[in-house]
BALOBA-1460 file (C-alpha; in Angstrom, 3 decimals):
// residues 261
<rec num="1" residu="x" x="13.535" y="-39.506" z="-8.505"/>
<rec num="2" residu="x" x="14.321" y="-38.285" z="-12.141"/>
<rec num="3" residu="x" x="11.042" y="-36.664" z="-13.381"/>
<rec num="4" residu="x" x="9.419" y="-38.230" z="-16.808"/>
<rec num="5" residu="x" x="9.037" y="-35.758" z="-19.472"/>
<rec num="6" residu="x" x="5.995" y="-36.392" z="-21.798"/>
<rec num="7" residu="x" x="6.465" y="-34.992" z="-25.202"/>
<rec num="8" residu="x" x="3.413" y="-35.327" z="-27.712"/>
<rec num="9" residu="x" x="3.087" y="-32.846" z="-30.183"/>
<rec num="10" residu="x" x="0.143" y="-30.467" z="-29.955"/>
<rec num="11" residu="x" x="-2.418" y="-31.250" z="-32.805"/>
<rec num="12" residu="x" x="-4.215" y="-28.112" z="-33.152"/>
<rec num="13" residu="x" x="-3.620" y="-25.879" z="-35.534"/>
<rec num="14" residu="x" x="-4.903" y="-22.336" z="-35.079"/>
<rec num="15" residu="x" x="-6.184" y="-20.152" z="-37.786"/>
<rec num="16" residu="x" x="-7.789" y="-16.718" z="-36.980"/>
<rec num="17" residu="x" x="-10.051" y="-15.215" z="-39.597"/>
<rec num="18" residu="x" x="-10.094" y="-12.012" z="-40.946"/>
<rec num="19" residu="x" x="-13.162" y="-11.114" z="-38.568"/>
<rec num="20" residu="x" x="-10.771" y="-11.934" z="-35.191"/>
<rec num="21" residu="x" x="-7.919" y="-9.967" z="-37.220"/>
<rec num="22" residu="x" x="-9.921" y="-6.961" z="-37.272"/>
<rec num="23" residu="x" x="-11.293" y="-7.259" z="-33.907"/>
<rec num="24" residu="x" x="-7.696" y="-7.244" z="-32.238"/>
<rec num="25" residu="x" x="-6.730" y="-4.159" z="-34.561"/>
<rec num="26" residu="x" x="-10.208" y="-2.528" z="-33.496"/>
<rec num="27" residu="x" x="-9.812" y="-3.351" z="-29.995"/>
<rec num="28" residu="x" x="-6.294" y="-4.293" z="-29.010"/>
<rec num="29" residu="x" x="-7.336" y="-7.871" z="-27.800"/>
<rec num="30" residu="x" x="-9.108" y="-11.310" z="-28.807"/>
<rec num="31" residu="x" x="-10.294" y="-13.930" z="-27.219"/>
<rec num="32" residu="x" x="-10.536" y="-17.453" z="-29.228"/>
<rec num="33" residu="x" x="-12.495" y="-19.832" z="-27.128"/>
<rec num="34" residu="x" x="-11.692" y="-23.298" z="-27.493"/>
<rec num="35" residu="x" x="-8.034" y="-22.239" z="-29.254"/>
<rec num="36" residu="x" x="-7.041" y="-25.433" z="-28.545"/>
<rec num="37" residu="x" x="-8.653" y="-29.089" z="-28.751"/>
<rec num="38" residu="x" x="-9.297" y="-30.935" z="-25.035"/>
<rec num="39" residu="x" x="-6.508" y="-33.306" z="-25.595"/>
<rec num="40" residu="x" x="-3.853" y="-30.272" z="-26.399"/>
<rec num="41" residu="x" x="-5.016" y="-28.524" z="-23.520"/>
<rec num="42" residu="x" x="-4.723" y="-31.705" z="-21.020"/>
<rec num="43" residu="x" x="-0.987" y="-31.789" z="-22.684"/>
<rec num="44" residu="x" x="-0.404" y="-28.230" z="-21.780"/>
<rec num="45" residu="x" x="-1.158" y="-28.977" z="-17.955"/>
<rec num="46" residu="x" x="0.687" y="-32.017" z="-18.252"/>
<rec num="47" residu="x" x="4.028" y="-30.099" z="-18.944"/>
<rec num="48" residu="x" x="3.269" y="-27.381" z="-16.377"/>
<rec num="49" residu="x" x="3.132" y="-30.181" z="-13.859"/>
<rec num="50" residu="x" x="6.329" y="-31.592" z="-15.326"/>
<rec num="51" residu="x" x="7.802" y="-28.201" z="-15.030"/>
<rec num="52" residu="x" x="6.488" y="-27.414" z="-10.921"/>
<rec num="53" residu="x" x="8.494" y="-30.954" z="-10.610"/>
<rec num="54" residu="x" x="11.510" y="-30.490" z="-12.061"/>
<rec num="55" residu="x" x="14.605" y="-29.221" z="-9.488"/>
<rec num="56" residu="x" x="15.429" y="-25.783" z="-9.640"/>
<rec num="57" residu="x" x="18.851" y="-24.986" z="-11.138"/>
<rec num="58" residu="x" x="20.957" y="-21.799" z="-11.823"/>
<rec num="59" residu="x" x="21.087" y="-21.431" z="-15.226"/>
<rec num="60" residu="x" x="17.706" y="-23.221" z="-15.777"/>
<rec num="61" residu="x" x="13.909" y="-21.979" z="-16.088"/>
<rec num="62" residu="x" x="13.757" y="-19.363" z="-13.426"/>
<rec num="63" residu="x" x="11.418" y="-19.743" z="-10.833"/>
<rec num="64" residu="x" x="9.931" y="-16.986" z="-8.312"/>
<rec num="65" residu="x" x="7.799" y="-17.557" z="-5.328"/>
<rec num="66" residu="x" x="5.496" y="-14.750" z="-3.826"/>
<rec num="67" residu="x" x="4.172" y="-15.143" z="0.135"/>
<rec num="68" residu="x" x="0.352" y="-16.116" z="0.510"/>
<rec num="69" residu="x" x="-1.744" y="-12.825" z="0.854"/>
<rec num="70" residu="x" x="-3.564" y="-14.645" z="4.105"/>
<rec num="71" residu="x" x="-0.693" y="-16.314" z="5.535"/>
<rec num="72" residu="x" x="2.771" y="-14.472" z="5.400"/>
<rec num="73" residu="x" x="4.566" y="-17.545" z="6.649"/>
<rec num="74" residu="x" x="3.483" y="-19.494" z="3.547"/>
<rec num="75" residu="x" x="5.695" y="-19.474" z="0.329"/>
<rec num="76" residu="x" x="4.015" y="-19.996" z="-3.010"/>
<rec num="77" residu="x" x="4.786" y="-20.242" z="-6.550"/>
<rec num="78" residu="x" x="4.263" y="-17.138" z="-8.775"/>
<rec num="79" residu="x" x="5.560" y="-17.859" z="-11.602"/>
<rec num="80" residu="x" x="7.979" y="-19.727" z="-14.052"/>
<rec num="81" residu="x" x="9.826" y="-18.093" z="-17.046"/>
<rec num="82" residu="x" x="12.485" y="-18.868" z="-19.578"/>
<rec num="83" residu="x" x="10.732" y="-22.053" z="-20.071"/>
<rec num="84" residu="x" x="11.296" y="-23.020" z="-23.619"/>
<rec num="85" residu="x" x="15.189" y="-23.449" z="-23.506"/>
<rec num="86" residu="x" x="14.881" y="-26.366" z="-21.114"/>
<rec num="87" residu="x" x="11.421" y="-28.171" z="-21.793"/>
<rec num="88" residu="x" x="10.425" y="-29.113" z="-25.595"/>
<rec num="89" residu="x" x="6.501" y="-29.350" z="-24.446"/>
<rec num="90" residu="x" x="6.410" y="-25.473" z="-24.179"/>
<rec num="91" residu="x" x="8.936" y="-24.940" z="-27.121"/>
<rec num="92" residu="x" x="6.312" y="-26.637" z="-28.825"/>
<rec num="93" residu="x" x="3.714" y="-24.425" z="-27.688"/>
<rec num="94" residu="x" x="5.000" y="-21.153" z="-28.211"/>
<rec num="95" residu="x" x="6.222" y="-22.000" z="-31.347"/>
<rec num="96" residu="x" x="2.564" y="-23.027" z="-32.356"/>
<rec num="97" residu="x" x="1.669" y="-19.317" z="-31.234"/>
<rec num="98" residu="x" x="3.452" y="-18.003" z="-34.437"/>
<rec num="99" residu="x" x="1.433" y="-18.540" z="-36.554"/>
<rec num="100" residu="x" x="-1.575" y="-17.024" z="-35.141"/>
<rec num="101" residu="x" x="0.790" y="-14.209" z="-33.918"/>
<rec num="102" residu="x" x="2.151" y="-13.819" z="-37.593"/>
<rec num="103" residu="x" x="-1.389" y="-13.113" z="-39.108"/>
<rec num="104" residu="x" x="-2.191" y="-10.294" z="-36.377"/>
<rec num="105" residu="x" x="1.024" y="-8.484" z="-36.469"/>
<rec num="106" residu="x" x="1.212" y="-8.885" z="-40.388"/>
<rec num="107" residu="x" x="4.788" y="-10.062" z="-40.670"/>
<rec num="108" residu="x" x="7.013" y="-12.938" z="-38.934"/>
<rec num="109" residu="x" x="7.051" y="-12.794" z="-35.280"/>
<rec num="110" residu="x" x="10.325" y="-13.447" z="-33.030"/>
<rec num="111" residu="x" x="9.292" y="-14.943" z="-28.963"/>
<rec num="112" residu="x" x="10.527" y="-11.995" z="-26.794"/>
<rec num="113" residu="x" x="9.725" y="-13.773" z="-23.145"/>
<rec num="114" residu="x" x="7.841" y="-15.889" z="-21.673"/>
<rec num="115" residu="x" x="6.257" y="-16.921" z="-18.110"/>
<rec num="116" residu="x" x="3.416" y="-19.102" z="-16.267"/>
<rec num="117" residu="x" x="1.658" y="-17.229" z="-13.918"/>
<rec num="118" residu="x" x="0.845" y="-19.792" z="-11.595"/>
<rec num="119" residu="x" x="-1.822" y="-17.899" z="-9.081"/>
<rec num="120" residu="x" x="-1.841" y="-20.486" z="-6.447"/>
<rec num="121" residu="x" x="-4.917" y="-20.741" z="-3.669"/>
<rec num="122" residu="x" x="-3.726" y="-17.463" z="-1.796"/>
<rec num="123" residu="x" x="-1.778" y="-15.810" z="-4.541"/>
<rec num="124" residu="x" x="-2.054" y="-12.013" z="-5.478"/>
<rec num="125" residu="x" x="-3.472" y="-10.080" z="-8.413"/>
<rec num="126" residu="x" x="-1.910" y="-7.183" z="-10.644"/>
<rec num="127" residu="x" x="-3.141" y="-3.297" z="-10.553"/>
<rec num="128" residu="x" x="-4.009" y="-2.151" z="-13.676"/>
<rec num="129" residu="x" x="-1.370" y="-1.963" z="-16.311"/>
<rec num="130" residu="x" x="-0.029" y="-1.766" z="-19.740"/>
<rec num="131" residu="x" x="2.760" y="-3.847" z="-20.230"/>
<rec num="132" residu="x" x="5.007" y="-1.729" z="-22.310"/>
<rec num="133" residu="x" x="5.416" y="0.261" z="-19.444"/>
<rec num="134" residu="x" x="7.200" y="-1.808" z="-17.631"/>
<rec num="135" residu="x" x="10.667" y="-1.195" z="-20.018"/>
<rec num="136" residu="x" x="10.021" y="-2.997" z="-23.059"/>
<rec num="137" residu="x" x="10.162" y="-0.096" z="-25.552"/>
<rec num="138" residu="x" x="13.943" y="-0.314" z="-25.013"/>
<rec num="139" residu="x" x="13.567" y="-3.197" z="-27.358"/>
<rec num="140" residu="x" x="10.839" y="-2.559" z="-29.104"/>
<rec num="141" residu="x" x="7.935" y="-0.397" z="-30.027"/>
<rec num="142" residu="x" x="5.104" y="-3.348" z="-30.074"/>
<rec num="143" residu="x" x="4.394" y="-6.475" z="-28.552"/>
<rec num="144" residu="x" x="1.344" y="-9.111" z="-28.930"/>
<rec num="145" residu="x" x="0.426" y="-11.412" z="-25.739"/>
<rec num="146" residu="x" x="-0.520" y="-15.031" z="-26.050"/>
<rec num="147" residu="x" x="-2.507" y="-15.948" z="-23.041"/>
<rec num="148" residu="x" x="-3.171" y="-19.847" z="-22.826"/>
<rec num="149" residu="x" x="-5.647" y="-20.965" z="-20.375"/>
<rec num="150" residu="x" x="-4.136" y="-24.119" z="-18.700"/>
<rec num="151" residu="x" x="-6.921" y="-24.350" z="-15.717"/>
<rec num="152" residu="x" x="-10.180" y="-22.899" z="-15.265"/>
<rec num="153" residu="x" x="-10.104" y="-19.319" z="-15.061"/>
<rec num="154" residu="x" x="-13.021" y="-17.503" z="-12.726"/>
<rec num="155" residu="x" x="-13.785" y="-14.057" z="-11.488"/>
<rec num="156" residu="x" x="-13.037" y="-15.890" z="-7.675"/>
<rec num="157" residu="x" x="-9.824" y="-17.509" z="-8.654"/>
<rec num="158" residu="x" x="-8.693" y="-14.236" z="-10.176"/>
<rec num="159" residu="x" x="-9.121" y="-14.622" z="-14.215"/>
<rec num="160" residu="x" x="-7.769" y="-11.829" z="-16.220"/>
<rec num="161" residu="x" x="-9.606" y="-8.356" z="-16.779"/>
<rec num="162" residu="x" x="-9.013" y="-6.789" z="-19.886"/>
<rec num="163" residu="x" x="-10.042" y="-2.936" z="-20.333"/>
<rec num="164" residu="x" x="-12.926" y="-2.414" z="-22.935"/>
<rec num="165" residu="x" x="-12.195" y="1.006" z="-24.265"/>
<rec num="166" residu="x" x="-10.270" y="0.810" z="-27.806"/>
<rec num="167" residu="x" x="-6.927" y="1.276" z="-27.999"/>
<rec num="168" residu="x" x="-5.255" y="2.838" z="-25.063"/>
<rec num="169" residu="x" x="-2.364" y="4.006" z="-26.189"/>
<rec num="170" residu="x" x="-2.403" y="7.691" z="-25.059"/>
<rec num="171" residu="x" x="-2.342" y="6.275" z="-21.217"/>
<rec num="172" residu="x" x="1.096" y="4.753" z="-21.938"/>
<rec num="173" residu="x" x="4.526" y="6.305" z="-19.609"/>
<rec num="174" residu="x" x="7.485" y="4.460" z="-19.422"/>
<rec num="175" residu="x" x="7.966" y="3.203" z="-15.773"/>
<rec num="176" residu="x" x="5.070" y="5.424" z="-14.483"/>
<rec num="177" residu="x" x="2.135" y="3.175" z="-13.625"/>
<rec num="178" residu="x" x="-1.754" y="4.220" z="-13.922"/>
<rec num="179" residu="x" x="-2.905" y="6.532" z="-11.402"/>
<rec num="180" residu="x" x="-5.812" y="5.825" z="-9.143"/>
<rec num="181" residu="x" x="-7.745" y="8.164" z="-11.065"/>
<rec num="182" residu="x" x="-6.661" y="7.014" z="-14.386"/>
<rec num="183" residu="x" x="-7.875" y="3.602" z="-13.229"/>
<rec num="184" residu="x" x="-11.115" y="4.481" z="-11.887"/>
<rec num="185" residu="x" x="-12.373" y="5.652" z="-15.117"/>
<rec num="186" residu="x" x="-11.628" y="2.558" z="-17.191"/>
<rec num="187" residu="x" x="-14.025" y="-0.538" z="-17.869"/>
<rec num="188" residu="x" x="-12.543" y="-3.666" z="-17.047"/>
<rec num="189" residu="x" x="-14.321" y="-6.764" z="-18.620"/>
<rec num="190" residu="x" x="-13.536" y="-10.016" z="-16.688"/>
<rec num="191" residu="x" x="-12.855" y="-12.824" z="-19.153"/>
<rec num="192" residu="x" x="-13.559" y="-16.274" z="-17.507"/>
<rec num="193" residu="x" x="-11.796" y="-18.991" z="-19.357"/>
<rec num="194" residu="x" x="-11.104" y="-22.910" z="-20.109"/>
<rec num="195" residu="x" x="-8.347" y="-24.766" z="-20.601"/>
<rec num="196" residu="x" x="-7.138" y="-24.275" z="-23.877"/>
<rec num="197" residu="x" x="-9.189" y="-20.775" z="-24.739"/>
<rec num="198" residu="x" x="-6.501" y="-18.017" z="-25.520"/>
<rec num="199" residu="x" x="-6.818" y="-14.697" z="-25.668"/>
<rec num="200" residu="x" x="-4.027" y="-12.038" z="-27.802"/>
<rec num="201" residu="x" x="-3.389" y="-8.465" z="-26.240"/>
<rec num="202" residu="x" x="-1.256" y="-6.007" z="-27.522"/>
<rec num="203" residu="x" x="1.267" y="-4.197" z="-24.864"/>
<rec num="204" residu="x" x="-1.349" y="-0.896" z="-24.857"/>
<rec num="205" residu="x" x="-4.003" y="-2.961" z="-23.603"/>
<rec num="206" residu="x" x="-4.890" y="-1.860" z="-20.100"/>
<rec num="207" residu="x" x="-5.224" y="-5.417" z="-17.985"/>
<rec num="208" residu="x" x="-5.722" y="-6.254" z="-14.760"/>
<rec num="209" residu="x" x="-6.627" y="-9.538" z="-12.285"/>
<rec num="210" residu="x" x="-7.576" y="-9.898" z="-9.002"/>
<rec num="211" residu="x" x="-6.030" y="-12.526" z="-5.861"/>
<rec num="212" residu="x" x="-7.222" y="-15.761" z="-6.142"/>
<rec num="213" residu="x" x="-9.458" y="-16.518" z="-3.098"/>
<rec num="214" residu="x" x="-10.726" y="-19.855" z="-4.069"/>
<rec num="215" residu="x" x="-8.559" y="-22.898" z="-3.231"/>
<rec num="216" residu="x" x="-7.962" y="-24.309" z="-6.786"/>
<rec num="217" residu="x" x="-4.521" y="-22.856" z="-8.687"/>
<rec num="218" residu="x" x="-5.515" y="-19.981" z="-11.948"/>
<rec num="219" residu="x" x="-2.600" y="-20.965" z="-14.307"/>
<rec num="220" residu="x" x="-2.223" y="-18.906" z="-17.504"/>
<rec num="221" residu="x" x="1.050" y="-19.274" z="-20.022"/>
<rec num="222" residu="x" x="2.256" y="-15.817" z="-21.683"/>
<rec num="223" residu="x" x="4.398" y="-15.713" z="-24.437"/>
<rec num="224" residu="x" x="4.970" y="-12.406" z="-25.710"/>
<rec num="225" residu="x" x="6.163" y="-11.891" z="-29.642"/>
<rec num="226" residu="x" x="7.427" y="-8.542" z="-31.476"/>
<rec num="227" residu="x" x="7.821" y="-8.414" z="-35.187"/>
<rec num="228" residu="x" x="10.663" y="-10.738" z="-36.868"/>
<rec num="229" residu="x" x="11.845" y="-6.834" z="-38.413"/>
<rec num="230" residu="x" x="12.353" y="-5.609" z="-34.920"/>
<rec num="231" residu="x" x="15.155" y="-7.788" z="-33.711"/>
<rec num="232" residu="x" x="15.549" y="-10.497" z="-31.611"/>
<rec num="233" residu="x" x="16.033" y="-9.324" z="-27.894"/>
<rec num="234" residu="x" x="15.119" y="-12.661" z="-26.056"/>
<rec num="235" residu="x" x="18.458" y="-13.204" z="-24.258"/>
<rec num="236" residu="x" x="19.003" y="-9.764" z="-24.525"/>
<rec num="237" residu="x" x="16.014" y="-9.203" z="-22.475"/>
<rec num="238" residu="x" x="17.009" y="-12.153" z="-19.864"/>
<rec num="239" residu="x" x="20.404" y="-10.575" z="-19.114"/>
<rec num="240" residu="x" x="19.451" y="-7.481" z="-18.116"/>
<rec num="241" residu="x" x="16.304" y="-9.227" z="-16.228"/>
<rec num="242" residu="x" x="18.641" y="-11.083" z="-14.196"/>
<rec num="243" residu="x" x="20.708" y="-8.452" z="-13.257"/>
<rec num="244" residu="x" x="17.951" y="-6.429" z="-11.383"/>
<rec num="245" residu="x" x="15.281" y="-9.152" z="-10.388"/>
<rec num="246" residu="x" x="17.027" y="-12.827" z="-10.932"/>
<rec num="247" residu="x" x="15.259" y="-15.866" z="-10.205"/>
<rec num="248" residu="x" x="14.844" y="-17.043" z="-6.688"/>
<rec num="249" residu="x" x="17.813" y="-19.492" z="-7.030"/>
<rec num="250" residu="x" x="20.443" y="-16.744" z="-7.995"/>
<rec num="251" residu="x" x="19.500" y="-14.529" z="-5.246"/>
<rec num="252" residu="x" x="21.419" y="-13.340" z="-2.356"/>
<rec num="253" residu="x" x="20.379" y="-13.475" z="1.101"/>
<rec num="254" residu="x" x="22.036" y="-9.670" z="1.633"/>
<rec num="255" residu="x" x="20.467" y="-8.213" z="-1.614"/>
<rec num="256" residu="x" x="17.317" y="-6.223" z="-2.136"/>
<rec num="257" residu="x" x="16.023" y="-6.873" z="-5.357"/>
<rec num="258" residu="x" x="13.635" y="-4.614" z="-7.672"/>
<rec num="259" residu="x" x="11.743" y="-5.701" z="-11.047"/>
<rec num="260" residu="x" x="12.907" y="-3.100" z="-13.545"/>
<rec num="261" residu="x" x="12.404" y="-5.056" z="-16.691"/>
């Protein structure tokens, strides 16, 4: 059966003031509760049902699944990415993102990637980390986060932690993660959220989130943005993404595959 697509255009339009601007310079993060209006946010879930759906092609949105942290036997989805090339919903969305985007970095912002952590009933966390140490700074030297709340997000179904301590920048090694130690003397602040609340983080911010043990799914979408004056590296990115850690559908049976970018 040939899935529907429902395409509305998302109504809100968000404005930060110059408060939240210099919060996330202060801090490195913000959190905008209620970023966008009830019916926007039941749109957004629409789509990522649309998207769960839709058949999984080579050459499509890429899809990886992850094995259920009680039940090894069980397959779940982790997460979706390169969504906007092949759904206008989310092309929508992320390109609704600019403009908030625009007035924390202070110029134009380009999309760099995107993904929907889907955090199924059974699905696993992520250790601390900073995500410009996973390889970005071979495109650029800063990033912003949009985080998108599509379901509820709770301490038991694994919401996102965000590290209060300003600025964390003098943590950051390429490919080296956070010690044990490191980690143990940072405060994490778990931020519970809506549908529709966002929250921006810069690639310094130390973040963190724990499995989901509650049996309803913790969906967040991520689009990540660097500065317009930076370069565009979205395919860029993709290419050499796929080369070390494709999606599930490009993989062979024979390979061993390892997340490098």
């Amino acid at each position: 059966m040939k899935t529907q697509m429902v395409f509305n255009k998302l109504q809100t339009d968000i404005v930060l003031t110059k408060g939240q601007i210099q919060d996330f310079r202060r801090q490195g993060y913000l959190v905008v509760l209620g970023g966008f209006s009830k019916a926007d946010a039941s749109l957004i879930q629409c789509w990522s049902d649309e998207l769960i759906a839709l058949p999984e092609k080579s050459g499509k949105h890429w899809v990886y699944r992850e094995r259920h942290r009680q039940n090894d036997n069980t397959s779940l989805i982790e997460r979706i990415e390169k969504i906007s090339p092949f759904h206008c919903g989310f092309q929508s969305l992320s390109n609704s993102l600019k403009q908030p985007v625009h007035q924390l970095l202070g110029e134009e912002p380009v999309l760099f990637k995107e993904k929907i952590n889907f955090k199924m009933p059974g699905g696993g966390g992520f250790k601390p980390h900073q995500d410009i140490q996973a390889g970005w700074d071979q495109y650029a030297d800063f990033f912003i986060n949009a985080f998108v709340s599509i379901d509820e997000s709770t301490i038991q179904n694994g919401c996102l932690e965000i590290c209060t301590m300003p600025k964390n920048k003098k943590i950051y090694r390429s490919w080296q993660p956070i010690s044990s130690a490191e980690a143990g003397q940072l405060h994490f602040l778990p931020v519970e959220t809506n549908p529709g609340d966002l929250i921006f983080f810069d690639c310094f911010t130390v973040h963190r989130s724990s499995n989901n043990f509650s049996q309803k799914a913790r969906r967040i979408y991520y689009a990540t943005y660097n500065k317009y004056s930076a370069g565009d590296h979205l395919e860029r990115y993709y290419s050499d993404k796929h080369k070390s850690y494709p999606p599930d559908i490009d993989r062979l049976d024979s390979s061993e595959y390892t997340f490098l970018v």
